[in-house]
C-alpha positions as CSV (number, residue, x, y, z in Angstrom):
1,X,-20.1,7.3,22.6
2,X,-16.0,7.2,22.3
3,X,-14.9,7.7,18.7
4,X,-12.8,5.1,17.7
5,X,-9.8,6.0,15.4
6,X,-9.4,4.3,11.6
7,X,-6.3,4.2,9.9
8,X,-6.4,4.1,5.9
9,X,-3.4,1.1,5.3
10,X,-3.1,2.6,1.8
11,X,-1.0,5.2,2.7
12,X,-0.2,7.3,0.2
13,X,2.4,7.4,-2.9
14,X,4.4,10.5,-4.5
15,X,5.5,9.3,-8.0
16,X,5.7,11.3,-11.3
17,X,3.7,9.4,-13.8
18,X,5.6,7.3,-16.6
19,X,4.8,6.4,-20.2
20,X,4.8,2.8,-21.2
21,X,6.8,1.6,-23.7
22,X,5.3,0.7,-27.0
23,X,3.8,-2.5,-27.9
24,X,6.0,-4.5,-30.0
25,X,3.8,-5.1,-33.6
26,X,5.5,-8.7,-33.6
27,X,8.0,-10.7,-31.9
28,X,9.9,-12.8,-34.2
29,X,13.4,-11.9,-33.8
30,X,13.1,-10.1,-30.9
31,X,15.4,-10.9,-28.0
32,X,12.6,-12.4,-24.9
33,X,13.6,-11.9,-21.3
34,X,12.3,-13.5,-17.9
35,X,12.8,-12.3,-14.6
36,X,12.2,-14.8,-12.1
37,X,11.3,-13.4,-9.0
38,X,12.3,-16.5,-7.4
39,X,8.6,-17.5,-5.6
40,X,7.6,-20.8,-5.8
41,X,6.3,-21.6,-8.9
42,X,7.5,-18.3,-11.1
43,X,10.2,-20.3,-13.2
44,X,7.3,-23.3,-13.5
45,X,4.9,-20.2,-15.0
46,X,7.6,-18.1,-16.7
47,X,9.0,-21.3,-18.4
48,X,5.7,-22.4,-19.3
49,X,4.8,-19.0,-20.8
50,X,8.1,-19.2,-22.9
51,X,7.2,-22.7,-24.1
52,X,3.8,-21.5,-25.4
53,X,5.0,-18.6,-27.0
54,X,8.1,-20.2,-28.7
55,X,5.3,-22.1,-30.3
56,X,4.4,-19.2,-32.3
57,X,6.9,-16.6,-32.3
58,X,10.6,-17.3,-33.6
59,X,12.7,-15.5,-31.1
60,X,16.1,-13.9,-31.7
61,X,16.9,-14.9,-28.2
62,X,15.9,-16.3,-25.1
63,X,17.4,-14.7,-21.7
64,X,16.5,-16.0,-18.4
65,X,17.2,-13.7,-15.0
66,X,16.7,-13.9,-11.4
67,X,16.2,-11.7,-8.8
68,X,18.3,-12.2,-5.5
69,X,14.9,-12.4,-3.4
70,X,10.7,-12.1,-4.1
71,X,10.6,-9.9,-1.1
72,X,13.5,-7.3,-2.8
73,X,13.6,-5.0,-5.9
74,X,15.7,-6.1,-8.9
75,X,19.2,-4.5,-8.5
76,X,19.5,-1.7,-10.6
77,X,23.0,-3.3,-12.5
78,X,20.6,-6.5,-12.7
79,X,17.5,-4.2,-15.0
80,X,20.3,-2.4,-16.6
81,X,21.4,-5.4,-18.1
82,X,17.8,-6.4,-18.6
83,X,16.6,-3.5,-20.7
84,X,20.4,-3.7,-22.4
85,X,19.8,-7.0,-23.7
86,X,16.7,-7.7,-24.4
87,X,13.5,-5.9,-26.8
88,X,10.4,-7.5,-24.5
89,X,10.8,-8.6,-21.1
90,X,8.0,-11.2,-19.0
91,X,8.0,-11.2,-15.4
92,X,5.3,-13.5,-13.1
93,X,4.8,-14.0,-9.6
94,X,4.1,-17.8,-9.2
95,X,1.9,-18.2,-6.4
């Protein structure tokens, strides 16, 4: 019997692990972002998300971004303006 090779598509990834940031106790008066990742129905979602949440939560302020493609990483002047103005940031993918 021939052995037939397997490939593992996993591969494998070299990353120093991160912290998280800290939860935020609450989020009234905290500046809200959304990154659209422009899929299909992300603004539908992320909008919808920001609807149901402004229901509760008074906001400082409301900051819609996009990303050039879904298929691309953010640009990094794009999530430096991000994480300069904003305190919580949503992103979806809306497949």
């Amino acid at each position: 019997m021939t052995a037939i090779p397997v490939y593992d598509p996993r591969g494998v990834v070299d990353a120093a692990p991160l912290t998280t940031a800290p939860r935020a106790k609450k989020l009234e008066g905290l500046r809200l972002g959304l990154l659209d990742n422009t899929k299909w129905n992300a603004n539908k979602l992320l909008r919808g998300v920001r609807d149901r949440l402004a229901q509760k939560h008074a906001f400082g302020a409301v900051n819609y971004y996009r990303k050039e493609s879904f298929s691309l990483s953010a640009a990094p002047g794009l999530l430096s303006e991000i994480a300069a103005n904003n305190d919580v940031v949503l992103t979806a993918i809306g497949d």
